[in-house]
C-alpha positions in Angstrom: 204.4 110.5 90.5 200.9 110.7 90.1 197.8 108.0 90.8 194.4 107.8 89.5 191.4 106.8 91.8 188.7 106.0 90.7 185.3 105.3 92.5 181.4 105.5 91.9 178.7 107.2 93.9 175.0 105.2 93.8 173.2 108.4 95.1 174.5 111.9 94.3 175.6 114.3 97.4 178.1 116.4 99.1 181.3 114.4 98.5 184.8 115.2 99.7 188.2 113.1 98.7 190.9 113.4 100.7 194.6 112.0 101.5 196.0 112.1 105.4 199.1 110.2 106.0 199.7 108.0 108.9 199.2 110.1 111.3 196.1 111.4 110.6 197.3 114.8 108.9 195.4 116.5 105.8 197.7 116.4 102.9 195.4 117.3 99.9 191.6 117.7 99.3 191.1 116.0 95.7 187.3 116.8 95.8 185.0 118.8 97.5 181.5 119.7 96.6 177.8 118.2 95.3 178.2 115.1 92.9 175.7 113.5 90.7 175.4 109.7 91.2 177.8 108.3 88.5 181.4 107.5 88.1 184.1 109.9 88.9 188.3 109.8 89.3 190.6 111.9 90.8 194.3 112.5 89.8 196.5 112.8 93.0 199.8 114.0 92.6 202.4 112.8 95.1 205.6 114.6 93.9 205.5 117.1 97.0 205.0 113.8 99.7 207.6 111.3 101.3 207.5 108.2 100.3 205.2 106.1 103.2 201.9 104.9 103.6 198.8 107.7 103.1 195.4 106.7 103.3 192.2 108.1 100.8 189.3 108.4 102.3 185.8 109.4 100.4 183.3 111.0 102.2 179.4 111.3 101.1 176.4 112.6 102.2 178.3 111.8 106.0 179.5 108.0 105.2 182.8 107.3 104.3 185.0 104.6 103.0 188.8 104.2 103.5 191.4 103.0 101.3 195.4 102.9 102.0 197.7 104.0 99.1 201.6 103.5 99.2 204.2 105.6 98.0 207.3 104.6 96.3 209.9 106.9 95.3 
């Protein structure tokens, strides 16, 4: 199973995408490095996870913003 997120950037930066699950563990780094401002997306692929709640979270230039994801298997 794979997902596709999406998300824009109004001001280029450092930017790092990343999934944790619920207890706050790194699972995968989709991202990682200096973005232009524009629109980007990310494939994650969550064949190697249990199904359960994970969370996204997209960091820039120190901000971030947090989004939950579910997997079903």
């Amino acid at each position: 199973r794979t997902t596709e997120i999406s998300y824009q950037l109004a001001k280029g930066g450092k930017t790092e995408l990343e999934i944790y699950n619920v207890s706050g563990q790194l699972i995968a780094t989709l991202e990682s490095g200096n973005k232009n401002a524009g629109s980007y997306s990310a494939t994650w692929d969550a064949n190697d996870v249990a199904a359960g709640v994970y969370f996204y979270i997209l960091k820039v230039n120190g901000e971030q913003l947090q989004k939950k994801a579910i997997v079903i298997k």
